[in-house]
C-alpha positions in Angstrom: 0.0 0.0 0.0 1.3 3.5 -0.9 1.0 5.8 1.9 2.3 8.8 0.2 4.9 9.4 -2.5 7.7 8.6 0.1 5.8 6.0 1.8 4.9 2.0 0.8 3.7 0.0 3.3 3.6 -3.4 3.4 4.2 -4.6 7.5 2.8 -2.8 10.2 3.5 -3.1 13.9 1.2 -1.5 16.8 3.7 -1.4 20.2 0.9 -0.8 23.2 0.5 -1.5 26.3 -3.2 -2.7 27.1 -5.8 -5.1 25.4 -8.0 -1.9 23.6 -5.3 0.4 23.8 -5.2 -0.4 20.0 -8.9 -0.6 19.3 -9.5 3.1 21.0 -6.9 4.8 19.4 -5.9 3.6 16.1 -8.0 0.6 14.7 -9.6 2.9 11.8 -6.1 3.2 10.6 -5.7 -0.5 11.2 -8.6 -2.4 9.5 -7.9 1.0 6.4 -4.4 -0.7 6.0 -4.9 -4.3 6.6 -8.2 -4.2 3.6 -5.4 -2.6 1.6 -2.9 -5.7 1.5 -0.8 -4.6 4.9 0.7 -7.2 6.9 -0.3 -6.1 10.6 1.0 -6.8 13.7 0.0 -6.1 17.1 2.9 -6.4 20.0 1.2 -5.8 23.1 3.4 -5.3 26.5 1.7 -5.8 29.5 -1.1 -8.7 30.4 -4.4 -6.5 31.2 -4.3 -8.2 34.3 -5.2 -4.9 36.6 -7.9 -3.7 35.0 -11.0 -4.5 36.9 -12.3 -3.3 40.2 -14.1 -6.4 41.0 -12.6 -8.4 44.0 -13.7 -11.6 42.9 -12.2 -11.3 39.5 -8.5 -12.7 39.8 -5.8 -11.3 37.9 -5.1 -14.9 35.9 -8.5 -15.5 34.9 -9.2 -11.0 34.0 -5.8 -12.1 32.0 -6.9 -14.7 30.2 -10.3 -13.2 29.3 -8.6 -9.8 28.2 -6.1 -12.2 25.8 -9.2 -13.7 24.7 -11.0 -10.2 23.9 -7.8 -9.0 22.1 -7.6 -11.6 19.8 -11.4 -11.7 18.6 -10.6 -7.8 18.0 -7.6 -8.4 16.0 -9.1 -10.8 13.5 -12.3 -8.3 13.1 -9.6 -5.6 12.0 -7.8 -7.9 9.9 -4.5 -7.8 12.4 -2.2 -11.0 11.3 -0.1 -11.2 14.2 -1.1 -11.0 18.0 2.0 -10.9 20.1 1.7 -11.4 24.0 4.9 -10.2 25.8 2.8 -10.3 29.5 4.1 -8.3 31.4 2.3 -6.7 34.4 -0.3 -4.0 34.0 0.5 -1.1 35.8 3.9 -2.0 36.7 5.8 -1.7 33.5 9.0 0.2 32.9 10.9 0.5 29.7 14.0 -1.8 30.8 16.4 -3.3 29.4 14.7 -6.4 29.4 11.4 -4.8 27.9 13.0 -3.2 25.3 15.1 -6.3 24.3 11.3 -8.5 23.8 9.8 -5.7 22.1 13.1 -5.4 19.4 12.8 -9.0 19.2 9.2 -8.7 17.8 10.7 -5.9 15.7 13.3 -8.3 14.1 11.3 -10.7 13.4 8.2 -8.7 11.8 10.4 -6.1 10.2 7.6 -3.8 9.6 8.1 -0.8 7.6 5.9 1.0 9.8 5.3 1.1 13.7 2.4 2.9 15.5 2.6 3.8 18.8 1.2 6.6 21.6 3.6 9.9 21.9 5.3 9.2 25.3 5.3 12.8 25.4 1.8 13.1 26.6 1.4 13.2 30.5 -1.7 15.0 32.0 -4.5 17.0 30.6 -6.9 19.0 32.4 -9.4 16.1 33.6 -7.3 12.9 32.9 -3.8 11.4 33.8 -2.4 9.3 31.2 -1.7 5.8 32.4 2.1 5.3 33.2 2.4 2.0 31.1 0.9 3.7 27.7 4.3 6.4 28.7 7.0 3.3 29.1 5.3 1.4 25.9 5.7 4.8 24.1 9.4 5.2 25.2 9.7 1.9 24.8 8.6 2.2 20.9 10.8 4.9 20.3 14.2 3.3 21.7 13.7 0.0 19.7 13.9 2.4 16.4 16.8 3.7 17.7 18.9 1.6 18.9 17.3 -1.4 19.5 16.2 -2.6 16.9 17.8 -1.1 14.3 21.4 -1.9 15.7 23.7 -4.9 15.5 25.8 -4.4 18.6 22.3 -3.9 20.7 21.8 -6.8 22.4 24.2 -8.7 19.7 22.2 -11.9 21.2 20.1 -11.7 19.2 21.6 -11.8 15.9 24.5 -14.1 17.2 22.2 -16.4 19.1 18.7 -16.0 17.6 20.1 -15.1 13.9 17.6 -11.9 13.8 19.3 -9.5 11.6 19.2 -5.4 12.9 15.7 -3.3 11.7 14.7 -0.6 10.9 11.2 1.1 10.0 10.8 3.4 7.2 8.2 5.0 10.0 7.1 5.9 13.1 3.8 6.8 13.4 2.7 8.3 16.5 -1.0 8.8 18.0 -1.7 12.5 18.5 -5.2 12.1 19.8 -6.8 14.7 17.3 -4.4 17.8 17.4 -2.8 18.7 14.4 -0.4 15.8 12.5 -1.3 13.5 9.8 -5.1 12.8 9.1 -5.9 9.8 8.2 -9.6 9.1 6.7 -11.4 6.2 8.1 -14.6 6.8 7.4 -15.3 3.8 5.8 -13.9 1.4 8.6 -15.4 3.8 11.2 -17.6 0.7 12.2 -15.7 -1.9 11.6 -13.4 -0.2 14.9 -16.6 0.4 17.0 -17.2 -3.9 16.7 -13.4 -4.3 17.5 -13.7 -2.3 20.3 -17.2 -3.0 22.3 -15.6 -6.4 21.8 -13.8 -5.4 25.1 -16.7 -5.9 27.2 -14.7 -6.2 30.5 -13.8 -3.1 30.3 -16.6 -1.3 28.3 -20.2 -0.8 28.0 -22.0 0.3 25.1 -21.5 4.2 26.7 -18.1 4.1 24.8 -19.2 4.0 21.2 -20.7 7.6 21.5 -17.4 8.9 23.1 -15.2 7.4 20.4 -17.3 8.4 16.9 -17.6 12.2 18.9 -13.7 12.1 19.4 -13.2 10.5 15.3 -15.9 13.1 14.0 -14.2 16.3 15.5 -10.7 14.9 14.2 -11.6 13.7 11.3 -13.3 17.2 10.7 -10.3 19.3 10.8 -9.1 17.8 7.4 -12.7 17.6 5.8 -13.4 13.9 6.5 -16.6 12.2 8.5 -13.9 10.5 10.6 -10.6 10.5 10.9 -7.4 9.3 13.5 -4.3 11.6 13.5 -0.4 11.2 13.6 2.6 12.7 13.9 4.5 11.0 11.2 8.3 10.7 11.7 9.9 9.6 8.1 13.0 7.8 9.4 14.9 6.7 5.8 14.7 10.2 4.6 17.6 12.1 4.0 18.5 14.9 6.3 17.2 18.1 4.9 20.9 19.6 5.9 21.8 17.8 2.5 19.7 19.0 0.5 19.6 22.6 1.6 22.5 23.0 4.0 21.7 26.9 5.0 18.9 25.3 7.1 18.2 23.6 9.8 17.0 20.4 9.6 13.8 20.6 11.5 13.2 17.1 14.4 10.5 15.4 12.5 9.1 14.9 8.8 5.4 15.0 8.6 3.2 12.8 5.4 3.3 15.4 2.8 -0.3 16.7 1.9 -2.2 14.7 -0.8 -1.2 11.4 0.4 -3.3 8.5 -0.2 -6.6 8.8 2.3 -4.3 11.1 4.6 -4.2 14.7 5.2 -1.9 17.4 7.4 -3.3 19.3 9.5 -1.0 22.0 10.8 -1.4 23.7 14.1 -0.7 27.5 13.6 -0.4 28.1 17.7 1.4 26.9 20.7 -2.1 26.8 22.3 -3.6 23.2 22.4 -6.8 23.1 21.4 -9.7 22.5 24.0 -12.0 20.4 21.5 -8.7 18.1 20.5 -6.7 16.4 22.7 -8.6 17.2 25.8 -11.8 16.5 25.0 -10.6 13.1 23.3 -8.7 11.9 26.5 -11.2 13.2 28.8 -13.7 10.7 26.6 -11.6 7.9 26.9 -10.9 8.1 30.5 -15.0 8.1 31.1 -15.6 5.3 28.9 -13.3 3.0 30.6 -14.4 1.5 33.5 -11.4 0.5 35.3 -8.7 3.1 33.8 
């Protein structure tokens, strides 16, 4: 699949933390790309093991029925690959030994593109973002550089394991509605509200209105009925010091505009909007029941 002039996809990777992490936040993008021929994989981190208030739920059997929900979501979205690295919800940390599972995936995938939530992103005004979604972030970012991507980084794995270094062409990461790359999916809008009320032990039905609200608004700021934005890192680009050397090469390259189904929307203020991000995160926290 051509994403843009500079862009063909063909393997995907979603590095996350929780079962519906995915489904809430990117699965338009997902079931768009994997109708189109892309090979998708999801690498999930942590087990899903803390997410349930109920005392009489143990954390081995809200496991299992959270692995369970994951994978009926994958196959509605067309997702190939469901990877299980089970670690423990809540208490994850972008170690050495974290990162070294989740560059193994990497190796052995080799997708050209990986999604994954900005670690950047910390509080808004009515919601705290969930400390594992922050290490799966980082943890994204470091296996592009250097985990993955570099033979002397844990060399076990190419001496003992015979998985050869990786790197994406992309990093795509989830800006929850402000500004980025666009992406349309208004024709899979409802094939990612089945994936995700598929998570029933952790949803009710209250989370399909908060969801098309938050796609509608971002979707609007690039003239689509629904949409799921990115900031798009192109990592096998030249620097621009190259090419024009007076300049300086700016930290991140962005889809251009008039890529395929994508558009950019460019933020003309250092003031987040109140309608984006916020609103978006403030949904999500409220649908969830237990986070």
């Amino acid at each position: 699949m051509r994403f843009n002039k500079d862009l063909e996809i063909e393997r995907a990777m979603v590095i996350y933390a929780h079962p519906d992490d995915a489904e809430f936040m990117v699965a338009g993008t997902i079931a768009k790309w994997a109708k189109a021929g892309v090979e998708v994989t999801y690498c999930m981190v942590t087990n899903g093991a803390s997410g349930s208030q109920d005392p009489k739920v143990t954390r081995e059997k809200l496991r299992d029925t959270r692995y369970a929900e994951q994978r009926k979501a994958a196959k509605v979205l067309g997702v190939k690959h469901v990877v299980f690295l089970g670690y423990e919800d809540g208490y994850l940390y972008p170690t050495l030994e974290v990162r070294r599972d989740v560059a193994r995936q990497v190796r052995i995938h080799r997708p050209d593109v990986i999604i994954a939530m900005d670690p950047q992103f910390r509080v808004s005004d009515q919601y705290i973002n969930h400390p594992d979604h922050i290490a799966a972030g980082e943890v994204a970012l470091r296996t592009i550089n250097p985990d993955a991507s570099t033979r002397q980084m844990f060399p076990e794995l190419w001496r003992d394991e015979k998985l050869e270094p990786h790197k994406p062409k992309a990093l795509f990461l989830e800006t929850f509605g402000d500004g980025g790359t666009v992406i349309d999916i208004s024709d899979t809008m409802e094939t990612k509200i089945k994936a995700l009320l598929l998570h029933r032990s952790q949803l009710g039905p209250e989370a399909e209105g908060f969801v098309r609200d938050w796609n509608k608004r971002t979707g609007k700021s690039a003239g689509y009925k629904f949409g799921e934005s990115f900031k798009v890192i192109l990592l096998d680009q030249p620097p621009a010091a190259e090419t024009k050397p007076r300049r300086r090469a700016r930290s991140g390259v962005a889809a251009s505009k008039g890529g395929v189904g994508a558009r950019r929307s460019v933020q003309r203020t250092s003031r987040p909007r109140a309608g984006g991000a916020r609103a978006a995160k403030r949904s999500v926290g409220r649908a969830r029941r237990s986070r």
